[in-house]
N, C-alpha and C positions, 0 to 999 in steps of 0.2 A: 720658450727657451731658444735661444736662436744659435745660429751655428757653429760659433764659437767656443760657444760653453762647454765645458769640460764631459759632461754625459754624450754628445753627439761623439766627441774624438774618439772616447772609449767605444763608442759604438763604431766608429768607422774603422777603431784598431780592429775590434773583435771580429768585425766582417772581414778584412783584409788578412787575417789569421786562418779565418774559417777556412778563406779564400785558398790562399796556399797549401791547408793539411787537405785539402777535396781535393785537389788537383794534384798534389803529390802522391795520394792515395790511388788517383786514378791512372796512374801513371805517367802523367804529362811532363815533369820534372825528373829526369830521369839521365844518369849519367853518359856522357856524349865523348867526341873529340872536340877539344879547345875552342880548332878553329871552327867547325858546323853550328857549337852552339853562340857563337861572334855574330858568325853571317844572321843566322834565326833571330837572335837580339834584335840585331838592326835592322832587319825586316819588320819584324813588331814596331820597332821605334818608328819606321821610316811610314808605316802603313796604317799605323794603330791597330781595331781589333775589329778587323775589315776582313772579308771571302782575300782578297790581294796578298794582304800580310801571312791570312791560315795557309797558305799552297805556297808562297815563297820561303815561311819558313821550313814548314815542311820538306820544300826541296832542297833547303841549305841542311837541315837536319838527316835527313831518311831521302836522299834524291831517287835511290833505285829500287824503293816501295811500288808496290800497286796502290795507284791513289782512285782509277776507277777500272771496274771489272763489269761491261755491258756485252750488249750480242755483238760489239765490235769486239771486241780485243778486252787489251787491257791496256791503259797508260800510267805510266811511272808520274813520282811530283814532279822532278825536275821537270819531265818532257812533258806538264799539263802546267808550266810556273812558263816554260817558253812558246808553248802553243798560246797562252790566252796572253803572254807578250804580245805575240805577231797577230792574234786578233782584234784588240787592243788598236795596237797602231794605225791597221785596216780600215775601223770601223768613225776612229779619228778623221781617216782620209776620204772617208764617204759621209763626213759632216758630225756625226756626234762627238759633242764636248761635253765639258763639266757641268752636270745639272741639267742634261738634258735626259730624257727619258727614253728606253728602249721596249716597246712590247716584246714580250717571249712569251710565244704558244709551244709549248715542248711537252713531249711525255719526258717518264726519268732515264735519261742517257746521259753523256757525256756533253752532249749540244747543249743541255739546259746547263750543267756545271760550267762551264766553260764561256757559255757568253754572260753568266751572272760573274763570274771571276774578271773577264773583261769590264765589264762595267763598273765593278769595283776600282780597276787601275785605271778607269778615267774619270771616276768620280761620277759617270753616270747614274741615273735613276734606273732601278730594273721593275719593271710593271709584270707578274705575271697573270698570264688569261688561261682561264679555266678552260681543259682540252673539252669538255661536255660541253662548250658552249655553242648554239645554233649561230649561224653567218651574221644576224640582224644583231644578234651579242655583242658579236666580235665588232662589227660597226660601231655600235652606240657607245663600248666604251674606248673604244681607240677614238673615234671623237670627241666624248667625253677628256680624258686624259693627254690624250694630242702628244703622242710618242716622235722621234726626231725619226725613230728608223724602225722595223718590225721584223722579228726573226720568227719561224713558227718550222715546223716539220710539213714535207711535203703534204701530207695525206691531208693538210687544213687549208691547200690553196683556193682553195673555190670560198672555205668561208672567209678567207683573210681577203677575197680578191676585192671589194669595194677599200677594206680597212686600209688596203695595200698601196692603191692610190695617190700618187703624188708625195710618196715617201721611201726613200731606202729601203728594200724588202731581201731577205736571206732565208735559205734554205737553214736549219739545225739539222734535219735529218731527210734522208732520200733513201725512197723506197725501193729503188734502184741505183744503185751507183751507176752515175753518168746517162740513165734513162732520159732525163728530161731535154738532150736536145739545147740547142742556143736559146730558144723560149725560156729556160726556166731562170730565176734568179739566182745570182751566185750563192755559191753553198759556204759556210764557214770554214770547209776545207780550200776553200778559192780563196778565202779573206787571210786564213793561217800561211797559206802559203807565198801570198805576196807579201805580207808582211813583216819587219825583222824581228828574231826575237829578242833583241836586247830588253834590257829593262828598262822601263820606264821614270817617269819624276812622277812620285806622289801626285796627285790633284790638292789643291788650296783645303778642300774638304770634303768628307768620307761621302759618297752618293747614299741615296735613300732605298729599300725597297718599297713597292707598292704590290701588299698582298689582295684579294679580292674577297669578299665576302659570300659565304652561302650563296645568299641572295633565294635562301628555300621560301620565304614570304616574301619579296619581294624583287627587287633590281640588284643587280650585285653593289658594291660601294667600295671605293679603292680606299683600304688602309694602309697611310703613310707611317712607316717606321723607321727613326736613322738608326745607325750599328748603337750597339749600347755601350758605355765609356769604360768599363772594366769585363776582364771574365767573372766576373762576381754571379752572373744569372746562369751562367756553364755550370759554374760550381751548385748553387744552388740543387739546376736538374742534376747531377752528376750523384749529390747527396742521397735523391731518393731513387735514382735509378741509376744500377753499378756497369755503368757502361768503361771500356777500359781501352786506355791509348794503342794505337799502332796494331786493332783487330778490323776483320772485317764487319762490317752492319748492311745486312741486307735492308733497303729504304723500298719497301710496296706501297705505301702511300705515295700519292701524290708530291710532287719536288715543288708544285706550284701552292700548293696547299700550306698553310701555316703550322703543322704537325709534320710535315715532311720535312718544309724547307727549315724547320727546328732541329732537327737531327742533320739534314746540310751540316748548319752551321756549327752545330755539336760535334760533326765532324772535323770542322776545319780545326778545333782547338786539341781534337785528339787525334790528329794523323789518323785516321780511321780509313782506312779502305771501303769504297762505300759499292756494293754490289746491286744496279741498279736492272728492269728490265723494260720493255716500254710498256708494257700490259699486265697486269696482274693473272697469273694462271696459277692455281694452288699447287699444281702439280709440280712448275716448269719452279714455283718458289722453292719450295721442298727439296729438290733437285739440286738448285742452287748454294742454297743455303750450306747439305752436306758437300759439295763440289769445295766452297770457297772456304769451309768451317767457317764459318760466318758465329760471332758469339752473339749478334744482335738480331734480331728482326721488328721493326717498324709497318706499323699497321692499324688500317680503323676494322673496327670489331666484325664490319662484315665479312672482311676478307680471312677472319678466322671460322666466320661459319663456315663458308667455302671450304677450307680444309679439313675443318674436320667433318665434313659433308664427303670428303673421298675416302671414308670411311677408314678403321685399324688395319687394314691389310695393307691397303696402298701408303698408309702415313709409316708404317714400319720397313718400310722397302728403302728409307733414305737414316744415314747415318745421319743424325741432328741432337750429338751427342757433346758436341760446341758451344749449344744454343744456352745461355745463360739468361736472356732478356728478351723476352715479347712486350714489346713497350708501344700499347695501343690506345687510340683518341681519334676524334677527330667527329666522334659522332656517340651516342651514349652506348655503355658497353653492357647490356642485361645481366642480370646478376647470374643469372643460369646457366648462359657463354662460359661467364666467366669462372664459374665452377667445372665447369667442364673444359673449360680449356686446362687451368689448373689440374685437374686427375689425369688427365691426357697429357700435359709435357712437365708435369711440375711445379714447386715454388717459382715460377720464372717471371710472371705475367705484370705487368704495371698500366696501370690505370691512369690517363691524365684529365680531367678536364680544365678545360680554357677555352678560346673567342676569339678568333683573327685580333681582334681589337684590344685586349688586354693580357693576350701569349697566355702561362697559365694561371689558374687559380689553385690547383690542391692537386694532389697527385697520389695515389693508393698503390700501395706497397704488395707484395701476394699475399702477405698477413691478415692485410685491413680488408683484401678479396673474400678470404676465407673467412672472416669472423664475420662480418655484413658483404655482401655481394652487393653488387651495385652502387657501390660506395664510391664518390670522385677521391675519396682519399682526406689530406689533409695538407693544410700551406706548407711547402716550403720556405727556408729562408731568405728573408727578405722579401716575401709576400705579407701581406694582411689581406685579412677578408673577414668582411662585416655585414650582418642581414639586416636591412631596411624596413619600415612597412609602408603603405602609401601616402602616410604624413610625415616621410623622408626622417621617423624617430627609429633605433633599436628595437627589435624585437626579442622577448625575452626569452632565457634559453630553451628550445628544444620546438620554440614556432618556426612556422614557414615564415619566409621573408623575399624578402628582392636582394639579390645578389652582387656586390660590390667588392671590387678590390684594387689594390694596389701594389704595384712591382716597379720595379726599373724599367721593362718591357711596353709599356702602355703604348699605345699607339697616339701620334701628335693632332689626329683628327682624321675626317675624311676629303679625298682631295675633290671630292666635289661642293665640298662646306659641311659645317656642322660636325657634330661626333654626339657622345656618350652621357648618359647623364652623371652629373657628380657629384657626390656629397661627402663633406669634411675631407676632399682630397681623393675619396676613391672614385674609383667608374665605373659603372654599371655591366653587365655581363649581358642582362634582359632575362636572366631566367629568374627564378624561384628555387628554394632550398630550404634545405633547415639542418643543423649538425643535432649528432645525436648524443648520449651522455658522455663517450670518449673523445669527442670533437671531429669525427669523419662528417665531413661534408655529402649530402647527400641531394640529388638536382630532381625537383619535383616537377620542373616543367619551364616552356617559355613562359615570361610573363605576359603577354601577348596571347598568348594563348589559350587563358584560364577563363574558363564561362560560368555564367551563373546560373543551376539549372533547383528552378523551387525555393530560391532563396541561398542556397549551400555553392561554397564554391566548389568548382570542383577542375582538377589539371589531369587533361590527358595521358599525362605521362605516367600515372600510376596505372590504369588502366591499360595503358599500352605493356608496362614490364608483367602486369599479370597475364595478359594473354599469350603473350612471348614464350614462358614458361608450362605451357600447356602441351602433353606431349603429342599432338595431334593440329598442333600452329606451326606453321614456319615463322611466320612473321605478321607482325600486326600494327596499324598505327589507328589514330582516333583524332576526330576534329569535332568542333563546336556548330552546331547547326541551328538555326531557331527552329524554337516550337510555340506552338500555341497555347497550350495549358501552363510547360514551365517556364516559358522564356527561353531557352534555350535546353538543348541535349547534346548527349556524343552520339555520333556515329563513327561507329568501327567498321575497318577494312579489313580483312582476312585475308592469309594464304594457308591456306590447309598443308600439311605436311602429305606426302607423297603415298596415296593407298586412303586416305583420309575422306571422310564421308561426313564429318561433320558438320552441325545443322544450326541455324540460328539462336533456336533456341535452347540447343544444350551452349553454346556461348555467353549467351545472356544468362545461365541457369548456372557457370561457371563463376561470372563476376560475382551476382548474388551471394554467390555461397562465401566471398572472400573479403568484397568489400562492402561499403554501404549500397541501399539501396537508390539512392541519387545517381551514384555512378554508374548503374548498369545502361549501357549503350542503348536510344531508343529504335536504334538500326543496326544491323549486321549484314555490311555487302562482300562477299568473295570475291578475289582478284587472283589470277596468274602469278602477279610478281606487285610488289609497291614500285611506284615513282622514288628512283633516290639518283643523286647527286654525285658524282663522281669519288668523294671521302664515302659516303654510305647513307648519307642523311635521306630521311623522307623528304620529299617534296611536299609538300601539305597543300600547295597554288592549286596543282594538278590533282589529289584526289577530291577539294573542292568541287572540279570539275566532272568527276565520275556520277 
């Protein structure tokens, strides 16, 4: 049927309906003075639905908002709509134009908001680099990507110092104010400040971001995303998770991260105060959280262990009686966390899975926690998602499959070539799943990662959620190793819980009793702590290596 036909229009009405009752629901339509909501208009018109347009309008609408609250201060829109003017202009006169790219190594402060805003009003490309990344990282993919200029926080000058070479270099953040001496390179407050703030002209067209992959099996991969042509994908999340205009959301994920910089951007279409710190401390969040009544917190599922790891006496010392939304991703959320996060702060908790590469797939409400834990949830609208098998047919209801979907969001490739597999239009995730009789999506593991051990397949990630929930594991992952007699096995990694004395064989005497006997691990090695990844992911390269 092609696009004209009359089902599509209905279908584009119906979206564009849905569109506005979400957003009016969530308060973003919301009565104003004349001239504030003129100026906001034509901010959107003049910028489209760009970082640029979310903070100009905002400053035309709510100028004397807190729009960030970091271990500096706090800055108003207006006064963060005229600061990344005059950054902007600066960073023009130090050679970046339209389409050219900027690296940013930043933790979450106002330096990573602010020079991704700048690059928006020049149409730049903003690259972010992962702060866990070793020096030879930061090398390979700044020469890979080949950025016009590089902004990072002081503390990453040794690893940025090759990437740094013969390009534009900026301070985001100083570990001392004014420490570094004429040596160091200008700080963004050197660039804001010679800059002017007027506003600028649009660029011809909206810059791209470039988010970074895992890279937990391999090399990281920069995925290119342009801005998406409607709030249509806001509304969408907005649907299954009741985030609400003009509140504060504490952001502990990562801002480099495609779960972070997701709620960024969720911010920008809800004036949201975004309360950000550069380090994750459960204590210093908690704190925060009751400080700013923060209604949101943003988080990968480790940084809830952490908290509620400071045990009920210390979590009851902060008033977090605000808190309406724990909206966590970024790395798989055990279904036991998630029960217990739930009895400890309530219906609050939301579940997202997705891919750097295709934003999300399904998203679990505290409901759909509560009836199946460990559930990704289910599509939002304007998502589809469809299970594969390896002869790229449907698989029929309630089997495992290869995981495929499509959104507005998809990523347009990788910028070093290549991308995603795709079939009838979707793109591949790389894991495995299967939905169950009510249609929650449930992620059985990488695709990639599934071994054949005796003939049986078998995916680590069932194994891994049973050990998890042992009251004597902290934490547990599993990889595929050869063997001799099956062809292959798992071996499990262990971290005992604290006082724990646990032994190999009550481990393996644990799986048995739960699942089949293929999947009992033909090793059990104990570890201090697992290899993970700045979101929370196992590294699996590295226990390889153990």
């Amino acid at each position: 049927m092609d696009e004209a036909s009359p089902r599509p229009r209905l279908t584009r009405v119906a979206d564009a309906l849905f569109t506005a009752r979400t957003l009016q629901g969530a308060g973003i339509a919301h009565p104003d003075r004349p001239d504030r909501l003129v100026r906001a208009g034509l901010a959107l018109r003049r910028w489209g639905p760009t970082p640029a347009a979310g903070y100009a309008a905002s400053a035309a609408r709510t100028p004397d908002r807190t729009a960030i609250d970091d271990e500096l201060g706090t800055v108003t829109f207006a006064a963060l709509d005229r600061r990344t003017n005059a950054l902007a202009r600066s960073l023009r006169e130090a050679g970046v134009g339209e389409g050219d790219g900027v690296g940013i190594l930043a933790r979450n402060h106002r330096g990573f908001v602010e020079s991704t805003v700048a690059c928006s009003k020049l149409g730049a490309n903003a690259l972010y680099l992962n702060t866990a990344f070793a020096g030879p990282q930061v090398t390979d993919v700044v020469a890979r990507e080949r950025p016009a200029a590089l902004i990072h926080d002081e503390e990453f000058t040794e690893l940025c110092a090759e990437a740094s070479r013969g390009r534009p270099t900026f301070l985001a953040w100083e570990e001392e104010s004014g420490g570094g001496g004429s040596s160091r390179p200008p700080t963004l407050e050197d660039l804001i400040d010679a800059g002017a703030p007027r506003r600028l002209r649009p660029p011809s067209r909206p810059g791209k971001v470039v988010i970074l992959t895992s890279g937990t099996t391999g090399a990281p991969k920069g995925a290119s995303r342009r801005q998406p042509d409607s709030l249509a994908p806001a509304a969408a999340l907005l649907s299954k998770i009741p985030l609400r205009a003009r509140e504060p959301t504490m952001i502990a994920a990562p801002l480099f991260h495609s779960w972070g910089f997701a709620h960024f951007t969720l911010g920008l279409a809800l004036s949201s105060t975004l309360v950000l710190r550069r380090r994750f401390d459960p204590r210093e969040t908690l704190a925060a959280i009751a400080r700013t009544r923060a209604t949101g917190l943003v988080v990968v599922p480790v940084m809830l262990e952490r908290i509620l790891e400071l045990g009920e006496a210390a979590i009851a010392e902060h008033d977090l009686g605000a808190l309406r939304v724990i909206a966590a991703s970024g790395s798989a959320l055990p279904g036991e966390l998630a029960t217990r996060v739930l009895d400890r702060f309530g219906d609050v908790l939301y579940n997202l899975y997705g891919s750097t590469e295709v934003a999300w797939v399904t998203i679990a409400t505290p409901a759909d926690l509560r009836a199946a834990p460990g559930t990704g949830g289910r599509p939002p609208r304007g998502t589809t998602v469809r299970l594969y098998d390896d002869g790229d047919q449907p698989v029929p209801d309630g089997e495992t499959g290869r995981i495929f979907v499509v959104n507005e969001l998809l990523f347009e490739g990788y910028t070093g070539g290549g991308g995603k597999d795709v079939i009838d239009g979707l793109m591949s995730t790389g894991d495995v799943g299967h939905f169950d009789e009510d249609g929650r999506l449930f992620i059985d593991g990488r695709d990639d990662e599934m071994i054949v051990s005796g003939g049986e397949n078998v995916f680590p990630r069932e194994v891994e959620d049973l050990l998890s929930g042992h009251p004597e594991i902290e934490a547990a992952a599993a990889i595929g190793v050869p063997d001799e007699r099956f062809g292959q096995r798992l071996k499990a990694f262990v971290v005992r819980a604290a006082g724990s004395e646990l032994g190999e064989e009550a481990v393996k005497r644990h799986v048995k009793e739960n699942l089949a006997g293929y999947k009992v691990p033909g090793e059990v090695v104990f570890v201090e702590e697992l290899p993970r990844n700045a979101t929370g992911k196992v590294v699996k390269r590295e226990l390889a290596e153990l």
